[in-house]
ZAMI-127475 format. One record per atom (N, C-alpha, C, CB): residue in three letters; x, y, z. Coordinates in steps of 0.1 Angstrom, whole numbers, padded with zeros to 4 digits, always signed. Glycine has a CB too. Example, Ala and Ser with C-alpha at 12.3 -4.5 7.8 and 13.67 -1.06 7.14 Angstrom:
% ZAMI-127475
ALA+0132-0057+0078 ALA+0123-0045+0078 ALA+0132-0033+0078 ALA+0113-0045+0090 SER+0128-0022+0071 SER+0137-0011+0071 SER+0129+0000+0079 SER+0141-0006+0057 
END
This chain:
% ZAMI-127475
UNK-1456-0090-0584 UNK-1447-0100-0589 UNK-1435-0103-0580 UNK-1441-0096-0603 UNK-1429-0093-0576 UNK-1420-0096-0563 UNK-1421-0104-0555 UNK-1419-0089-0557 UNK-1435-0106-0550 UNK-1444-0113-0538 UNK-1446-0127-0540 UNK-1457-0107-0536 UNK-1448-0126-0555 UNK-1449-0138-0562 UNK-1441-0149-0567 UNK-1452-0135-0569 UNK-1428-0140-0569 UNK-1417-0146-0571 UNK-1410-0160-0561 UNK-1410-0134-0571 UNK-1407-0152-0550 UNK-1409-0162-0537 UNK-1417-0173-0533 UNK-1412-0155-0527 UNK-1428-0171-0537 UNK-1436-0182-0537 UNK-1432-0194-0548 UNK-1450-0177-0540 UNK-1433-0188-0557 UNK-1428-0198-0571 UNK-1414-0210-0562 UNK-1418-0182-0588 UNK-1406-0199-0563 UNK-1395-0208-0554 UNK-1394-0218-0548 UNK-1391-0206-0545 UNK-1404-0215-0542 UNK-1403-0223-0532 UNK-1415-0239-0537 UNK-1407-0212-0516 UNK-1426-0232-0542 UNK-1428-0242-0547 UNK-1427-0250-0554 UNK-1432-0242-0547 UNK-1415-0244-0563 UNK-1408-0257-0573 UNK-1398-0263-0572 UNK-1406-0254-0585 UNK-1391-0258-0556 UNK-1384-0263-0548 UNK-1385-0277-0543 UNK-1385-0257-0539 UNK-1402-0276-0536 UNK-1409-0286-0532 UNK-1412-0298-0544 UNK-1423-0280-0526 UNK-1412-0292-0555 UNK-1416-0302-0561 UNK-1405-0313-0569 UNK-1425-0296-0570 UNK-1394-0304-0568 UNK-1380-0306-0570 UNK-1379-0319-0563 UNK-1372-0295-0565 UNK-1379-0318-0545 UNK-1373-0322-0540 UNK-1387-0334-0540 UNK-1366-0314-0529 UNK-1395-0335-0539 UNK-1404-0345-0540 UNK-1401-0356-0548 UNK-1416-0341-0543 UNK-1400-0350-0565 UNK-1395-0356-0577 UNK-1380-0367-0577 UNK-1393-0345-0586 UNK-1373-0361-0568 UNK-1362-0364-0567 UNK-1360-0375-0557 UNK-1355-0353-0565 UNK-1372-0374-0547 UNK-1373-0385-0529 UNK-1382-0399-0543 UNK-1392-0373-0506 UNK-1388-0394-0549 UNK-1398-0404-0562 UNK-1386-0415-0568 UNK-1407-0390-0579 UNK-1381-0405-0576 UNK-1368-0415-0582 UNK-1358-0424-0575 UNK-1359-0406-0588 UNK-1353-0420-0562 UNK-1351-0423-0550 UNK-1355-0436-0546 UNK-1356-0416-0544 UNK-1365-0436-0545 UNK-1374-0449-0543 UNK-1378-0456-0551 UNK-1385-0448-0538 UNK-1374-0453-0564 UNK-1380-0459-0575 UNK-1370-0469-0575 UNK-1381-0451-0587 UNK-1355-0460-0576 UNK-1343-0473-0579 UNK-1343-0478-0563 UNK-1324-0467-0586 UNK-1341-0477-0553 UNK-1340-0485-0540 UNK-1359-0496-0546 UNK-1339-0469-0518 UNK-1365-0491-0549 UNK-1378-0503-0553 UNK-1368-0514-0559 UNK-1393-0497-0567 UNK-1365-0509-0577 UNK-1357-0520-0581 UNK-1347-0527-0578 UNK-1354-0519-0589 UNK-1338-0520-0572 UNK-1327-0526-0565 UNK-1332-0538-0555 UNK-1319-0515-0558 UNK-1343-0537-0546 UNK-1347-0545-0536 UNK-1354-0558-0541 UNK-1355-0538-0529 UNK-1364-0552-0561 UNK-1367-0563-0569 UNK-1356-0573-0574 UNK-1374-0558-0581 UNK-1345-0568-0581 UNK-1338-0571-0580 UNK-1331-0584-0572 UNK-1336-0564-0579 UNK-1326-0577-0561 UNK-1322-0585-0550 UNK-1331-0594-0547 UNK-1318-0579-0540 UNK-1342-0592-0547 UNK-1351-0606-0544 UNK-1353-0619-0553 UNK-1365-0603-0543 UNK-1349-0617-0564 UNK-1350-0623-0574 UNK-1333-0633-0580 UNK-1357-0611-0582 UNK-1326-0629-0574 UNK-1311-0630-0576 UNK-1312-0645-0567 UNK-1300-0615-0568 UNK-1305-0658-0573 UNK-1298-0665-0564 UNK-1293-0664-0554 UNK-1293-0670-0566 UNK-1300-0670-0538 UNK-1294-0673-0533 UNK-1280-0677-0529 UNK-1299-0676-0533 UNK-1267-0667-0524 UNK-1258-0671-0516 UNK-1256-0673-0503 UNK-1252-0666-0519 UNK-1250-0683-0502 UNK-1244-0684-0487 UNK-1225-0679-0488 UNK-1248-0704-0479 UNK-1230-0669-0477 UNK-1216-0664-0475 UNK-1203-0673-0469 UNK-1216-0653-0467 UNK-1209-0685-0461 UNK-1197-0691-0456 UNK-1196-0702-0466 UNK-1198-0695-0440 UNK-1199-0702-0483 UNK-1199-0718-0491 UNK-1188-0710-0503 UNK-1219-0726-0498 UNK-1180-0718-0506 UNK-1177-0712-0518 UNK-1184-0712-0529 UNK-1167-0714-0520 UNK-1181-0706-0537 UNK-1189-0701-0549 UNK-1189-0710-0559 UNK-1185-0687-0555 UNK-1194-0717-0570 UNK-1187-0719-0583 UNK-1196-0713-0595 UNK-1184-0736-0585 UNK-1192-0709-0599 UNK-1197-0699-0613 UNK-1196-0708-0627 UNK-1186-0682-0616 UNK-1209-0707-0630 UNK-1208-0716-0646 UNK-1213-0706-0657 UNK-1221-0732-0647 UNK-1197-0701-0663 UNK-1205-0695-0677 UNK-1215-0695-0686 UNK-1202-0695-0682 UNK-1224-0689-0688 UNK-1235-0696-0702 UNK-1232-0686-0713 UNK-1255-0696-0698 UNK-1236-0688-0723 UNK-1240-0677-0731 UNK-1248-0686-0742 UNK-1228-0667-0737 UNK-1250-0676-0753 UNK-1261-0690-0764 UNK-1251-0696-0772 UNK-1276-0682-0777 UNK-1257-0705-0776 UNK-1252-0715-0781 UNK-1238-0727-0777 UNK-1250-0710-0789 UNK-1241-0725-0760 UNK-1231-0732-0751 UNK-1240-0747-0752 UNK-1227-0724-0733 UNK-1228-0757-0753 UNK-1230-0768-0749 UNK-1237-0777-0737 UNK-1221-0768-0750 UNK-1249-0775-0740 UNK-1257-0785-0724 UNK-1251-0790-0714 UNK-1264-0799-0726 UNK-1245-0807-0719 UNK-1238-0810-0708 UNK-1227-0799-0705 UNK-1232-0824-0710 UNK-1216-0794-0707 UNK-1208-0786-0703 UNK-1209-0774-0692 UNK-1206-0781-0713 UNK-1226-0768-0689 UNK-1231-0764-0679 UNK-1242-0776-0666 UNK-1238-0753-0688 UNK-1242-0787-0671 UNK-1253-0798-0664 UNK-1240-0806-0658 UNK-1265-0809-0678 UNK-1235-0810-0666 UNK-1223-0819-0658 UNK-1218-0812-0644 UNK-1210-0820-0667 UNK-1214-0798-0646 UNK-1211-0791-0638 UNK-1219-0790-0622 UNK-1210-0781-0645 UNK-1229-0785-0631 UNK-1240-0781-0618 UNK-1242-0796-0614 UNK-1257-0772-0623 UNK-1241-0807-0622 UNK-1251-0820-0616 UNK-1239-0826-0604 UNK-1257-0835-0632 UNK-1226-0824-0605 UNK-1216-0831-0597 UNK-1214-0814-0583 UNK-1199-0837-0610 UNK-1213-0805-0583 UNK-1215-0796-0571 UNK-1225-0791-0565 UNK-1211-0787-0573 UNK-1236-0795-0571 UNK-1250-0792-0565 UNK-1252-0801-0554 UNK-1262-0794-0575 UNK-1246-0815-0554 UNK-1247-0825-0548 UNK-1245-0821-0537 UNK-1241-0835-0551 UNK-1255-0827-0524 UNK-1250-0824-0507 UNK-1241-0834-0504 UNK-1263-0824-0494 UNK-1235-0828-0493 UNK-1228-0842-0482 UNK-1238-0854-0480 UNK-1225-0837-0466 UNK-1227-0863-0475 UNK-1240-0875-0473 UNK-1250-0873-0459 UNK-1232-0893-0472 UNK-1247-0862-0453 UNK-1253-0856-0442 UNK-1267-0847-0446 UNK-1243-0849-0435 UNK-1267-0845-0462 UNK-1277-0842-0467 UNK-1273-0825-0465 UNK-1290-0850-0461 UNK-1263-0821-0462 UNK-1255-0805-0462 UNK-1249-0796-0478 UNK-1238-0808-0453 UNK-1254-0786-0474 UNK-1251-0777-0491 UNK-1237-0774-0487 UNK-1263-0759-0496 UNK-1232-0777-0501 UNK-1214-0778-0500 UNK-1208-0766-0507 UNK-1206-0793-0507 UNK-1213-0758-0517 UNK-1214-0749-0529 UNK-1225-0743-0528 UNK-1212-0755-0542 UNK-1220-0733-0534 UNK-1232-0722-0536 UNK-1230-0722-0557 UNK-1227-0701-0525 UNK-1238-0731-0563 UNK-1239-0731-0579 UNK-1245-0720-0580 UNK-1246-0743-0588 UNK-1238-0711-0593 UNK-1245-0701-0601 UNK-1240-0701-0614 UNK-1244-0687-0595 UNK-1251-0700-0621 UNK-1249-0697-0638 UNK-1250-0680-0638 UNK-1264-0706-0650 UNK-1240-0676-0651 UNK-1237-0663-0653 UNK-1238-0663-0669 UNK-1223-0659-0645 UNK-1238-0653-0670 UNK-1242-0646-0688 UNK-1241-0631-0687 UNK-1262-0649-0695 UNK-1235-0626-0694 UNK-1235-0613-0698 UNK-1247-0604-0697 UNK-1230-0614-0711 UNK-1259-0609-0699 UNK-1271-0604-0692 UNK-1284-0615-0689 UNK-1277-0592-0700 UNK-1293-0611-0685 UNK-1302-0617-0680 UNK-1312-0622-0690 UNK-1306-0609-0671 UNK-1312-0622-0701 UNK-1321-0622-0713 UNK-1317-0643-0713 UNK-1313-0608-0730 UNK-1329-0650-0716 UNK-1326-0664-0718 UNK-1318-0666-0725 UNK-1335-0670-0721 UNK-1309-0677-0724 UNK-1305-0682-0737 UNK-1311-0695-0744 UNK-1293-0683-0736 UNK-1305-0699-0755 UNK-1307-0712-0760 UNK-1292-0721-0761 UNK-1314-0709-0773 UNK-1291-0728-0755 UNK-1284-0739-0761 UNK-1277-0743-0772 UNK-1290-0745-0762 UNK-1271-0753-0770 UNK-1270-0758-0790 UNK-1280-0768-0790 UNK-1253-0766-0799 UNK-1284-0774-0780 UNK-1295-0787-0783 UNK-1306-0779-0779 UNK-1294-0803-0774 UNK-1308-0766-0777 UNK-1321-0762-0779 UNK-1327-0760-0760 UNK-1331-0775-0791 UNK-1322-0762-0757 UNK-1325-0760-0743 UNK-1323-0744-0735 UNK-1316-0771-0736 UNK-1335-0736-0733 UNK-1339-0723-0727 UNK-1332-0722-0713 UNK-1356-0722-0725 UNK-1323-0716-0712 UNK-1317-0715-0695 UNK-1321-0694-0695 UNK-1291-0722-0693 UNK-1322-0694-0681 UNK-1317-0685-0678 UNK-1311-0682-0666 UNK-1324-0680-0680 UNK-1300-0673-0667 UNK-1286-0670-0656 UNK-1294-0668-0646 UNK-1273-0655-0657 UNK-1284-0674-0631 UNK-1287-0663-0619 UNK-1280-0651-0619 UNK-1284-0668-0606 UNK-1269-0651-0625 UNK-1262-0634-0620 UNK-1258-0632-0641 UNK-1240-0634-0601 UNK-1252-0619-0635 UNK-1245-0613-0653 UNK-1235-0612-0647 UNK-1249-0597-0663 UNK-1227-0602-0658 UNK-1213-0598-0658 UNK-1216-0584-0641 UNK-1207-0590-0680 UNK-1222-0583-0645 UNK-1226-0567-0638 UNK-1224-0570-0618 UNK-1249-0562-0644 UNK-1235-0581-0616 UNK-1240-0580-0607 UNK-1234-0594-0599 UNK-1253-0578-0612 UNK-1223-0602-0604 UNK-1218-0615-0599 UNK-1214-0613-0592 UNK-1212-0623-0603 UNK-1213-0627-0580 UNK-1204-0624-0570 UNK-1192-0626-0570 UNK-1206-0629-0561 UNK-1180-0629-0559 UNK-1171-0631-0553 UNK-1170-0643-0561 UNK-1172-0631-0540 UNK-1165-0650-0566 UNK-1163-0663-0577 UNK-1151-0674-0567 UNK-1154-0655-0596 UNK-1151-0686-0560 UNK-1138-0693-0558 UNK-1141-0701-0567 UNK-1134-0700-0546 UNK-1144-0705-0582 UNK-1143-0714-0591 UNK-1143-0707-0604 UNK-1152-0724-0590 UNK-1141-0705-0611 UNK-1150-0703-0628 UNK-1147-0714-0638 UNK-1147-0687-0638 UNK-1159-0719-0643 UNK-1159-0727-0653 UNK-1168-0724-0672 UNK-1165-0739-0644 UNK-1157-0727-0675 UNK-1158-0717-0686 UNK-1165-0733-0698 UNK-1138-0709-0690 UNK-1171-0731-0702 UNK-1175-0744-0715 UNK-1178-0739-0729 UNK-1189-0753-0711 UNK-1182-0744-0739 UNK-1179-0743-0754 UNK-1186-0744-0761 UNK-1172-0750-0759 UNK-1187-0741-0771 UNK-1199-0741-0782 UNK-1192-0745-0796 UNK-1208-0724-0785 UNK-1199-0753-0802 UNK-1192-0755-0816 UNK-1189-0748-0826 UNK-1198-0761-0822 UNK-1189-0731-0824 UNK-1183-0721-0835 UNK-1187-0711-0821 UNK-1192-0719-0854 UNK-1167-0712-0820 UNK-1162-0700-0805 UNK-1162-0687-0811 UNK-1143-0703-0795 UNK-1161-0683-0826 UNK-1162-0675-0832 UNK-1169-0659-0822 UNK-1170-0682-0842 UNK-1178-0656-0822 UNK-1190-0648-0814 UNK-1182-0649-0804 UNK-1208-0653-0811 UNK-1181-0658-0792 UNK-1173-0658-0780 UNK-1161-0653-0777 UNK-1171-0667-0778 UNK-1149-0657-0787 UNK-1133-0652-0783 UNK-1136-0635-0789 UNK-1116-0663-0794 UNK-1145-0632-0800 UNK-1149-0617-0805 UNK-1155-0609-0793 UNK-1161-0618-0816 UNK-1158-0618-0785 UNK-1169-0607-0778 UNK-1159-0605-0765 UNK-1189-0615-0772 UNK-1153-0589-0763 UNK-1147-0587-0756 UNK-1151-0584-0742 UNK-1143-0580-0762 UNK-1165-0581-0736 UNK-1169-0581-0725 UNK-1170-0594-0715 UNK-1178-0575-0728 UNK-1172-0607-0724 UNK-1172-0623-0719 UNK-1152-0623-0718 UNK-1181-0637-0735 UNK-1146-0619-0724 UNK-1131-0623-0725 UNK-1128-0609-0711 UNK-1121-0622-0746 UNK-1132-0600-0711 UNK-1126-0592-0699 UNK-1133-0600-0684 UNK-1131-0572-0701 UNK-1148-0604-0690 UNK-1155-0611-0672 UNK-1141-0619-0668 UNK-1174-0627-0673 UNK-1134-0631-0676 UNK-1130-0643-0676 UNK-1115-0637-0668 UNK-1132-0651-0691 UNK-1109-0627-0676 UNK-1100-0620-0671 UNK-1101-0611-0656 UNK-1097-0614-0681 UNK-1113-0611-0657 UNK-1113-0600-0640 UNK-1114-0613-0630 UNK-1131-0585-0637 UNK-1126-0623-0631 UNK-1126-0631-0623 UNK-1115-0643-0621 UNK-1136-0633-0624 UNK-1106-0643-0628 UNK-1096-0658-0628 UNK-1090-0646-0612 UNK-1080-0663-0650 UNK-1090-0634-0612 UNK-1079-0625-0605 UNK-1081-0628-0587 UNK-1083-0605-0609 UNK-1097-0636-0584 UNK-1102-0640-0577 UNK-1103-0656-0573 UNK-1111-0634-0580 UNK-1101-0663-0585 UNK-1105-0679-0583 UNK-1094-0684-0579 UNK-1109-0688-0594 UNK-1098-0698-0572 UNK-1091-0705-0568 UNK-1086-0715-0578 UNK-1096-0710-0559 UNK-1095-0715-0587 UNK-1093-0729-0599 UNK-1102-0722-0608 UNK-1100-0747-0594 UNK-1099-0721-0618 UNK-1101-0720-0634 UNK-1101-0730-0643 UNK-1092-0713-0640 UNK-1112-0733-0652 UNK-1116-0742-0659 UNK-1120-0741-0668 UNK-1122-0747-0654 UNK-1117-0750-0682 UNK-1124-0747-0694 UNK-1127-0761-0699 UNK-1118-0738-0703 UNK-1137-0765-0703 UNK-1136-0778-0710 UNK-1140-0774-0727 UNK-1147-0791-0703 UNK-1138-0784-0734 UNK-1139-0787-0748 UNK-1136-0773-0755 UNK-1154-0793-0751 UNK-1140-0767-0766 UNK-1134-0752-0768 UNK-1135-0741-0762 UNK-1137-0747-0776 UNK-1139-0739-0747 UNK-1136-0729-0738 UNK-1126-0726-0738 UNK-1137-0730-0728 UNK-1118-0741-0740 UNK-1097-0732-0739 UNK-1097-0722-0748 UNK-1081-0743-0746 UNK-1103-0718-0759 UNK-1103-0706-0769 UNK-1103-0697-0763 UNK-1112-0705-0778 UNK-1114-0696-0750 UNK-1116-0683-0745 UNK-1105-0682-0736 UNK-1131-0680-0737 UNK-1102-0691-0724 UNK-1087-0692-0716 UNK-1075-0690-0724 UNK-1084-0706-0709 UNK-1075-0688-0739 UNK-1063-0691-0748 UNK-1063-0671-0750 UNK-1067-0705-0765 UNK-1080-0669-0753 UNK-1084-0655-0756 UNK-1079-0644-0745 UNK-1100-0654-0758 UNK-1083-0647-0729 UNK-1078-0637-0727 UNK-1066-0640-0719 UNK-1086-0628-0723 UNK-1056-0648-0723 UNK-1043-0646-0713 UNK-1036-0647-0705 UNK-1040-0642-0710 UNK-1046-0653-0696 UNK-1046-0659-0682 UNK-1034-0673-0680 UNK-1063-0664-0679 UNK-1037-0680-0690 UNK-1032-0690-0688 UNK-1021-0696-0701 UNK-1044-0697-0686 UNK-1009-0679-0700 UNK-0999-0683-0710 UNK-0991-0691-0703 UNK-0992-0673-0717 UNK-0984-0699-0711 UNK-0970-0706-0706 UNK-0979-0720-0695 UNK-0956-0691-0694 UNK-0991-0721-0696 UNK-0997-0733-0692 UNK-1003-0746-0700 UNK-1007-0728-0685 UNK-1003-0756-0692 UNK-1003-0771-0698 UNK-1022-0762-0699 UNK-0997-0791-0685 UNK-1032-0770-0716 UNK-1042-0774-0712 UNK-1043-0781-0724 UNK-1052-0765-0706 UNK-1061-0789-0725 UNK-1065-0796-0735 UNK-1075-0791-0740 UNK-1067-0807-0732 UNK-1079-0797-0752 UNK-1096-0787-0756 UNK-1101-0801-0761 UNK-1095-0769-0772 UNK-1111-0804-0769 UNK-1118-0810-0779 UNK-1113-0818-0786 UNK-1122-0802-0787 UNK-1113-0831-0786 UNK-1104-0842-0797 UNK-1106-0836-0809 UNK-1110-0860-0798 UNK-1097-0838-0813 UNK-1090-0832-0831 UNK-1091-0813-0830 UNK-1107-0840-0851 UNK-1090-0810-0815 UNK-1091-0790-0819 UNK-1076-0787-0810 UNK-1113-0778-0808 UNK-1070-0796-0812 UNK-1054-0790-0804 UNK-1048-0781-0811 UNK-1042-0802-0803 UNK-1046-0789-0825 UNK-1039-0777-0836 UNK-1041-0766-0842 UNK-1038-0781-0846 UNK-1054-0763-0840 UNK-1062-0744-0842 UNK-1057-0742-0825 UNK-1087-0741-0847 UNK-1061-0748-0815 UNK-1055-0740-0804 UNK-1046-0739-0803 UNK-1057-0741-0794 UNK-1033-0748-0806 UNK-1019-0740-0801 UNK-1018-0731-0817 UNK-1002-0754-0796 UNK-1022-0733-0825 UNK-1022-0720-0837 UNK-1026-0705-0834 UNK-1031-0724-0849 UNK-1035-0710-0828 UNK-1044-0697-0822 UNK-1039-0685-0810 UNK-1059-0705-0816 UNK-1034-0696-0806 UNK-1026-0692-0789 UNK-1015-0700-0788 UNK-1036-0696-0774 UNK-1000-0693-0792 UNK-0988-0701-0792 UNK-0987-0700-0781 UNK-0977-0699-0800 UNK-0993-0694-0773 UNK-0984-0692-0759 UNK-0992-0701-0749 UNK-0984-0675-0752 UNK-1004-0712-0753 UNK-1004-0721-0746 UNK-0996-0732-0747 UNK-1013-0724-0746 UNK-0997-0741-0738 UNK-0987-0755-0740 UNK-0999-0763-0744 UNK-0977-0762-0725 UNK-1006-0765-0753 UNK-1015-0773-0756 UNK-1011-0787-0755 UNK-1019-0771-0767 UNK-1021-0801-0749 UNK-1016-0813-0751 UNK-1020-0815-0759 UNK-1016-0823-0743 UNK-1018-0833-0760 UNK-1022-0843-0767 UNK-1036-0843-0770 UNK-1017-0853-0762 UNK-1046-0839-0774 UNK-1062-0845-0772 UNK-1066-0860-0777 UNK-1073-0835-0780 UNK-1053-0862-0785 UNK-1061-0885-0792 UNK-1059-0888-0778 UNK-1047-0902-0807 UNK-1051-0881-0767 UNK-1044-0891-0757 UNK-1048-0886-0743 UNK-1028-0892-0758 UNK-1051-0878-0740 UNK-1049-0874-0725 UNK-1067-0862-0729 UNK-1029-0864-0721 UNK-1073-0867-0716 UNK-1087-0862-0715 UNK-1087-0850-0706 UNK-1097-0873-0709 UNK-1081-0849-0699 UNK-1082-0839-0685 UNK-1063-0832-0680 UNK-1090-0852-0669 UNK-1063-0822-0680 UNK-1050-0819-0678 UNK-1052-0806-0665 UNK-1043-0813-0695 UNK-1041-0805-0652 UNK-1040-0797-0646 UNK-1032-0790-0646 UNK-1040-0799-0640 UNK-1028-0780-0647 UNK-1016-0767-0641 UNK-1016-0758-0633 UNK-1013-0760-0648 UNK-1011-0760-0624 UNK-1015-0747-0612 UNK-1031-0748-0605 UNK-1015-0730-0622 UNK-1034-0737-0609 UNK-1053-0734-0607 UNK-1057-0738-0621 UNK-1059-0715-0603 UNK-1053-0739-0632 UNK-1062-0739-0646 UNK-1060-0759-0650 UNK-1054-0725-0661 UNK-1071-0757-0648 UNK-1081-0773-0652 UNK-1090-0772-0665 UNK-1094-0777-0639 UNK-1085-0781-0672 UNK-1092-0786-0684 UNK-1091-0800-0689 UNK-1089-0779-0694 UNK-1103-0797-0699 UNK-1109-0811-0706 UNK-1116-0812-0721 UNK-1119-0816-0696 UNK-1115-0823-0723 UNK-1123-0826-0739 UNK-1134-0821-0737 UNK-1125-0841-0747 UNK-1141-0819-0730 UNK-1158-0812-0726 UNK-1168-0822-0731 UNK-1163-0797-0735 UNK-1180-0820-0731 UNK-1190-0828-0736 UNK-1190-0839-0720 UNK-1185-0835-0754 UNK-1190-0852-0718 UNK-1188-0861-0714 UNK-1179-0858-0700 UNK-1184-0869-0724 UNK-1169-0853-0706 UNK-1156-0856-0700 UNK-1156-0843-0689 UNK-1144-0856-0712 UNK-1165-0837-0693 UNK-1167-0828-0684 UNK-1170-0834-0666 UNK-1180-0820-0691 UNK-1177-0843-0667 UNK-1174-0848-0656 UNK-1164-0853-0654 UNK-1180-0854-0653 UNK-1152-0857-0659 UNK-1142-0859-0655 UNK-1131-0844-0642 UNK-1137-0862-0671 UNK-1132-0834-0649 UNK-1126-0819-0644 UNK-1134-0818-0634 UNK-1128-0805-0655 UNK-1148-0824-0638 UNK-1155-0814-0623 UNK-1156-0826-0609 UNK-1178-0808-0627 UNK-1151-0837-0614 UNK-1148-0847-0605 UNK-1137-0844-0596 UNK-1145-0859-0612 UNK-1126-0841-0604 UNK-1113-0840-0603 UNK-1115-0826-0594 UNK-1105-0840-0619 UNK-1120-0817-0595 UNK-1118-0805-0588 UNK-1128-0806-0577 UNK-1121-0792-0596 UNK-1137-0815-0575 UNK-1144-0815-0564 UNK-1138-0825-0553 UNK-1157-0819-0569 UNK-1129-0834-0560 UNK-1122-0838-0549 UNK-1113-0832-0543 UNK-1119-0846-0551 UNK-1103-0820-0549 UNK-1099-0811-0546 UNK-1104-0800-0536 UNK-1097-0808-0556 UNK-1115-0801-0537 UNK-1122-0791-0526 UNK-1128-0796-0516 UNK-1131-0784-0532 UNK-1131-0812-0513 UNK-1138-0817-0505 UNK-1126-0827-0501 UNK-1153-0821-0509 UNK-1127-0838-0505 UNK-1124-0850-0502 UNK-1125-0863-0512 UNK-1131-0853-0491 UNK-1116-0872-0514 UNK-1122-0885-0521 UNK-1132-0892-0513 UNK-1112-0895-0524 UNK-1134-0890-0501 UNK-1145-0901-0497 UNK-1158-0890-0507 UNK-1148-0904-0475 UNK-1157-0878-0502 UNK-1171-0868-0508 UNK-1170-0875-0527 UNK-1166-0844-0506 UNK-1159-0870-0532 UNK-1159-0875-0542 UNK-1167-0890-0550 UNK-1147-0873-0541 UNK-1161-0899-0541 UNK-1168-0912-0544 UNK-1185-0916-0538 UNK-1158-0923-0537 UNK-1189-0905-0527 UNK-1203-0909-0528 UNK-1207-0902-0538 UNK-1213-0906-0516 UNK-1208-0889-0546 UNK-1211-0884-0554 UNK-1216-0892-0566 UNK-1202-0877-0556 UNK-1202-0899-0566 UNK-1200-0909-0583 UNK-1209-0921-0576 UNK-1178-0917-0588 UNK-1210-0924-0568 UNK-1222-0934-0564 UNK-1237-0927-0566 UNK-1220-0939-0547 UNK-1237-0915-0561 UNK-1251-0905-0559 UNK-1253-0907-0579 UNK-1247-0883-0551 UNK-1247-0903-0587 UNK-1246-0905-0604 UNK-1244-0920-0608 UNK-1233-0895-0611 UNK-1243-0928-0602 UNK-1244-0941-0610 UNK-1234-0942-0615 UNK-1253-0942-0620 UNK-1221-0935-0617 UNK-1207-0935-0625 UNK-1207-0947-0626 UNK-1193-0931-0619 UNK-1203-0958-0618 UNK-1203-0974-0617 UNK-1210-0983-0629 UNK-1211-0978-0603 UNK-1223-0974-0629 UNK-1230-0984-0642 UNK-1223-0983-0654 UNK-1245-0980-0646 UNK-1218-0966-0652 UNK-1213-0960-0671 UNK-1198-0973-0670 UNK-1204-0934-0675 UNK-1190-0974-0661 UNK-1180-0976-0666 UNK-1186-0996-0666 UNK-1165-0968-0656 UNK-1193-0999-0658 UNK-1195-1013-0662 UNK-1202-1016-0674 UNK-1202-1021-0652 UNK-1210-1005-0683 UNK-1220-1007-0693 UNK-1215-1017-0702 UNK-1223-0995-0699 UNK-1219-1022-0710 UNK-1216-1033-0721 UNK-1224-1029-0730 UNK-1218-1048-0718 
END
């Protein structure tokens, strides 16, 4: 048994350390699945991050992506668009439309934008304290912060933006400055799009292109700005009859 003993050792040493080089490679495997699977960034573009979660408003994520996705008229990627969600599991919409995120809370990048949008009962949202801490860690990073239509609930939720001008939803001014005295809430019968500092907002829905107009010219140029609104037809909406 003595003789024996030694042996044992050593071979469950070996099997130790085998088990252990296994697991090893198991997570450097997923990590590499992972990473292959993750949207594309370019490190020299800035970032803009579009919140999702379920029951977020369509246009409020489409508007977004449909006015920064856009190249230069040189046919050049100007943004790096990514949708984010608390995890990777699909969501649904309120009009029923299946998305799923490029990144989570976990695994996002470096953020120079976040845009935050709304769902018709923010309820679940301003409750859910892991979406109100993302919103709080990343504003610590952005250049510009954004919420349209009742997103301000969540910008109202975690804090970021006390003692600031914003707007939410026609007829939802008065639950937001109730909700959050420490915003300066405007007018919503009157005024569509409001700026302060880095934090931008809007009535959402529609108007969402309005903020993401407004901030893209901010980041590029009005000439970029106006091929854009030519690239979308803007021209027709405002001549429509």
């Amino acid at each position: 048994m003595k003789i024996l003993a030694p042996v044992l050792i050593v071979i469950l040493s070996a099997c130790n350390t085998e088990k252990a080089q296994n697991n090893q490679d198991q997570v450097s495997e997923e990590v590499a699945t992972e990473s292959a699977q993750l949207k594309a960034i370019k490190e020299d573009l800035p970032t803009i991050g579009l919140l999702m979660y379920d029951g977020v408003l369509t246009t409020e994520v489409t508007a977004a992506l449909d006015v920064f996705a856009k190249p230069s008229e040189g046919g050049e990627q100007l943004f790096n668009v990514i949708t984010i969600a608390e995890t990777d599991a699909p969501l649904i919409s309120e009009e029923g439309l299946k998305m799923i995120p490029d990144y989570t809370f976990k695994n996002c990048p470096a953020l120079n934008v976040l845009i935050v949008p709304s769902a018709y009962d923010m309820h679940a949202q301003v409750n859910n304290s892991k979406i109100v801490s993302f919103i709080k860690e990343k504003n610590n990073e952005t250049q510009y912060t954004v919420s349209n239509c009742a997103g301000a609930h969540l910008i109202g939720a975690s804090g970021i933006a006390d003692g600031k001008k914003i707007v939410t939803w026609v007829g939802g001014g008065k639950e937001l400055q109730k909700n959050y005295p420490n915003l300066l809430v405007q007018d919503d019968s009157l005024i569509s799009y409001v700026e302060d500092g880095k934090f931008l907002s809007s009535n959402g829905n529609l108007a969402t292109y309005i903020s993401s107009l407004e901030l893209l010219e901010k980041l590029t140029s009005e000439k970029h700005r106006q091929f854009v609104e030519s690239y979308l037809y803007i021209d027709r909406l405002r001549d429509w009859e």
